[in-house]
C-alpha positions as CSV (number, residue, x, y, z in Angstrom):
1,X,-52.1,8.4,10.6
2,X,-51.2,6.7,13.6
3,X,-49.8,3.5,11.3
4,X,-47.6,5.8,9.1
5,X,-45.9,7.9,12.3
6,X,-45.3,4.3,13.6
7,X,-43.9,3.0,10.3
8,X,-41.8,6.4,9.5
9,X,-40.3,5.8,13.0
10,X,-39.6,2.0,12.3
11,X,-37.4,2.9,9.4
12,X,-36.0,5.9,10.9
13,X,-34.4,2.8,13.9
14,X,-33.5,1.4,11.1
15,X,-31.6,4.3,8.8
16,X,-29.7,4.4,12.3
17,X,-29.4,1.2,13.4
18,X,-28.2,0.0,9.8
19,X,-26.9,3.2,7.7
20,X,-26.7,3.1,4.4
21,X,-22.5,3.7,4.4
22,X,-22.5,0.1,6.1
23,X,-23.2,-0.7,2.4
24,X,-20.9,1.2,1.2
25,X,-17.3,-0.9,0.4
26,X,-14.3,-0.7,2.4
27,X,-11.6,0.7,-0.3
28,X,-8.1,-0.2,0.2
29,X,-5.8,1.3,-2.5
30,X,-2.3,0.5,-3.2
31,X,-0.5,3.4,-4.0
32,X,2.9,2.4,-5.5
33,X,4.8,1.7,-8.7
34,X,5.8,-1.3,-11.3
35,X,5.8,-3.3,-8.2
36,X,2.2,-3.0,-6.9
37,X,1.1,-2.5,-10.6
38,X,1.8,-5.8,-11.8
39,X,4.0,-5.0,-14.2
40,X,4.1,-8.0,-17.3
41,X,1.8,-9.8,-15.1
42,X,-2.2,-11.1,-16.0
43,X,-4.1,-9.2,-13.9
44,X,-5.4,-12.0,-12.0
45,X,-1.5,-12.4,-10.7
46,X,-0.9,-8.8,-9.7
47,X,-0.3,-8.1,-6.5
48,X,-4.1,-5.8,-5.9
49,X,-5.6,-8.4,-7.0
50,X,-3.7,-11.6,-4.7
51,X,-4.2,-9.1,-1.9
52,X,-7.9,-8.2,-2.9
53,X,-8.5,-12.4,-2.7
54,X,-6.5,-12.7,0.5
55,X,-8.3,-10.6,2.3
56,X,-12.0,-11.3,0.8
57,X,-11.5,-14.3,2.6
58,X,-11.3,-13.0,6.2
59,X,-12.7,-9.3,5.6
60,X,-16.4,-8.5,3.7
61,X,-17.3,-6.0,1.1
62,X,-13.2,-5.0,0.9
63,X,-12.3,-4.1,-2.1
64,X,-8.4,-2.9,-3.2
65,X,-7.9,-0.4,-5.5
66,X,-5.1,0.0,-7.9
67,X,-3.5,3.1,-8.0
68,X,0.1,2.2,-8.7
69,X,2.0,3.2,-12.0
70,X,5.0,2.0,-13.4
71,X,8.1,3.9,-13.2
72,X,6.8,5.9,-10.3
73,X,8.9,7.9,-8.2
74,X,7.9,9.8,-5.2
75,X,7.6,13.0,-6.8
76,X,5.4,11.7,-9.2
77,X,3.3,10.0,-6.4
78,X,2.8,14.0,-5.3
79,X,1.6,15.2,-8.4
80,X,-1.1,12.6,-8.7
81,X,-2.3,12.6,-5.5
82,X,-5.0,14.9,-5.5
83,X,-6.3,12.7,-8.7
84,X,-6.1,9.6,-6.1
85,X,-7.6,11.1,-3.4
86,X,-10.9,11.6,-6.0
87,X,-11.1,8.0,-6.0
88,X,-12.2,8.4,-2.3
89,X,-10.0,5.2,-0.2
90,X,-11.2,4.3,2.8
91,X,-7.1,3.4,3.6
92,X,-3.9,3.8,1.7
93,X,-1.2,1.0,0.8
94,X,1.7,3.9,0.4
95,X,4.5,1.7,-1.9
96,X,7.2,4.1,-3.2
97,X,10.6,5.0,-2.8
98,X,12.5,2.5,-4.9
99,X,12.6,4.3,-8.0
100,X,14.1,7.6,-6.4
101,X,17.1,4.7,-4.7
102,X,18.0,3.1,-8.3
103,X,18.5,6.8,-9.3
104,X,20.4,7.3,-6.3
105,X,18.0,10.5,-5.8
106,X,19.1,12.7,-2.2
107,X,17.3,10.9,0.6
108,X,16.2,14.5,2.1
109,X,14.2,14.6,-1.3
110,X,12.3,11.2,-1.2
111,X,11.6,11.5,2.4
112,X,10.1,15.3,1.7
113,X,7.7,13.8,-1.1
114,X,6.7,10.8,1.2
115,X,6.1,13.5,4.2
116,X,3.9,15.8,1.9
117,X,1.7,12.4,0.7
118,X,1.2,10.9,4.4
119,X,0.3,14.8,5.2
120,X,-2.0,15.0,2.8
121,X,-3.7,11.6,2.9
122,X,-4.2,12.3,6.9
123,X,-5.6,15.7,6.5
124,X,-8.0,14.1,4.7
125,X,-8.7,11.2,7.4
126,X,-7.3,8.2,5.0
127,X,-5.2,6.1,7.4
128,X,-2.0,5.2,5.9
129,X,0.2,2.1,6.0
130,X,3.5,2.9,4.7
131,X,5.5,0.3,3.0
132,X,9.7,0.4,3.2
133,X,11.8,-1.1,0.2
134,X,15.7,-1.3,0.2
135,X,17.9,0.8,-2.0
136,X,20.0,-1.7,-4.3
137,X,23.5,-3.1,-3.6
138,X,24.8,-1.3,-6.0
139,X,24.1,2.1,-4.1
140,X,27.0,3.3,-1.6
141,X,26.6,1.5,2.2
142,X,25.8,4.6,3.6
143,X,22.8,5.6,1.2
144,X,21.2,2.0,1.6
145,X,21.7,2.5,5.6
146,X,20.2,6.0,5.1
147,X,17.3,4.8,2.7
148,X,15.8,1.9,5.1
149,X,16.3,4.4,8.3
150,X,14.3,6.8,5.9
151,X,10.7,4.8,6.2
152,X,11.4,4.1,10.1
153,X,11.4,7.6,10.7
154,X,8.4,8.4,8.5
155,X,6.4,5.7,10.8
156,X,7.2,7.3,14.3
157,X,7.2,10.4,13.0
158,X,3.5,10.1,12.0
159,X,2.5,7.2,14.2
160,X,2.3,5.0,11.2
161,X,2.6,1.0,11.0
162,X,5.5,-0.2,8.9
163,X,5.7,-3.0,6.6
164,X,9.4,-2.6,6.3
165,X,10.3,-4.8,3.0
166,X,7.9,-4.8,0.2
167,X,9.6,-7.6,-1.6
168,X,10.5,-9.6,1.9
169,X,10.8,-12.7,1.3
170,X,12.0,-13.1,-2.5
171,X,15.9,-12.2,-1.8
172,X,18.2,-10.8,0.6
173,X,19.9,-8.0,0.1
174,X,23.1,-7.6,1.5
175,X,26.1,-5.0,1.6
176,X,28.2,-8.0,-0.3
177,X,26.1,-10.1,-2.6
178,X,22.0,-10.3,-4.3
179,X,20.9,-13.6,-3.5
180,X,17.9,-13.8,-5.9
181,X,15.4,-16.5,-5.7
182,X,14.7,-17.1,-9.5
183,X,11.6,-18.4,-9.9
184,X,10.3,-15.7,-8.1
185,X,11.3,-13.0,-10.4
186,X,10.5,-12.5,-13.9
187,X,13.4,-12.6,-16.7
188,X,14.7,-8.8,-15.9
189,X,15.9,-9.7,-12.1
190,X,13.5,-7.1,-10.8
191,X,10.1,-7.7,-11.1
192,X,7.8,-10.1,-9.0
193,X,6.5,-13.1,-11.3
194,X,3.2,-14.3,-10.5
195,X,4.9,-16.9,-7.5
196,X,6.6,-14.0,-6.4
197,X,3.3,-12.1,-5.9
198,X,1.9,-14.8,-4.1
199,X,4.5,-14.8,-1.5
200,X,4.7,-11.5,-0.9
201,X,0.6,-11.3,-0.3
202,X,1.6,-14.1,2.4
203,X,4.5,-12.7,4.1
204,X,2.4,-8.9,4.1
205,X,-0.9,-10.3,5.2
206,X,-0.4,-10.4,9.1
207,X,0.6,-6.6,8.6
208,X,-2.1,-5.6,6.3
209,X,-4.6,-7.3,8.9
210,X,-3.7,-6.0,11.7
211,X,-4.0,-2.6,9.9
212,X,-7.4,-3.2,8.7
213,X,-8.6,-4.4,12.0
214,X,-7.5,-0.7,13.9
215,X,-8.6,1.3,10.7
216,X,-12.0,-0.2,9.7
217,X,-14.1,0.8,13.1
């Protein structure tokens, strides 16, 4: 009797010690659109995956979900949320916005969708790093102005870090011309090609680290 109160107690230190959620991976999922999805890419070049390999390499038992759709706007991102949230992330990539700019939707509107997703991701403890874009050069001065302002309030408002470009990096956008670097996009001017991808996992990584490192204890 004495060896099995001893033994039960040995495991017990060890249950505690070592739970069994230490197991359990860390999942990081991108929330976005086309951008995140990998749209026309293999899926070996998509941006989840580049990411998932980046960070494998400094983080273990990571693994990054893909939760993005094509075409998503930030409305869209609130009615699939709860849906997402079964999926159970440890932390959330939140990528959208830039579908709502090429339709020019009110900014008051976007920013109230992205409000009720970082809401409801945090009321449900998922830490949240919120990732800006830039409304196109063909959208008035003032809405582009408005839309990058947009994601820096967001962040202080709810204490969030800010990756402020998605696409940084792979062209400049400026109130006068697109300067596009070609090889980085594929042949509609928009999306990321697989080179692309690959520099915008380098450019975000620092970010995405330093996130991890706050979030994961």
């Amino acid at each position: 009797m004495r060896f099995f109160i001893k033994l039960f107690s040995f495991l017990w230190m060890c249950f505690y010690i070592f739970p069994a959620s230490s197991q359990e991976p860390f999942v990081l999922m991108v929330y976005g659109d086309s951008l995140a999805a990998g749209y026309r890419l293999p899926k070996e070049d998509s941006f989840y995956n580049r990411l998932e390999e980046a960070l494998k390499q400094e983080f273990s038992n990571i693994k990054v979900l893909n939760a993005s759709k094509s075409g998503e706007t930030t409305a869209g991102g609130v009615r699939r949320q709860n849906q997402a949230l079964k999926k159970k992330p440890s932390a959330v990539l939140l990528e959208l916005g830039i579908n709502d700019a090429l339709r020019q939707r009110p900014i008051e509107e976007t920013q109230k969708n992205l409000e009720t997703m970082i809401e409801t991701f945090q009321q449900n403890h998922i830490p949240v790093l919120l990732i800006g874009m830039q409304a196109p050069p063909t959208a008035p001065i003032s809405y582009r102005n408005a839309f990058q302002q947009m994601y820096r309030d967001l962040a202080q408002k709810y204490d969030l870090m800010l990756y402020p470009f998605f696409m940084d990096g792979l062209f400049d956008l400026t109130p006068i011309t697109l300067n596009m670097q070609s090889d980085y996009f594929l042949s509609d001017h928009a999306h990321p090609s697989a080179k692309g991808v690959r520099v915008m996992v380098e450019k975000m990584m620092p970010t995405v680290r330093d996130f991890l490192q706050t979030k994961r204890d």
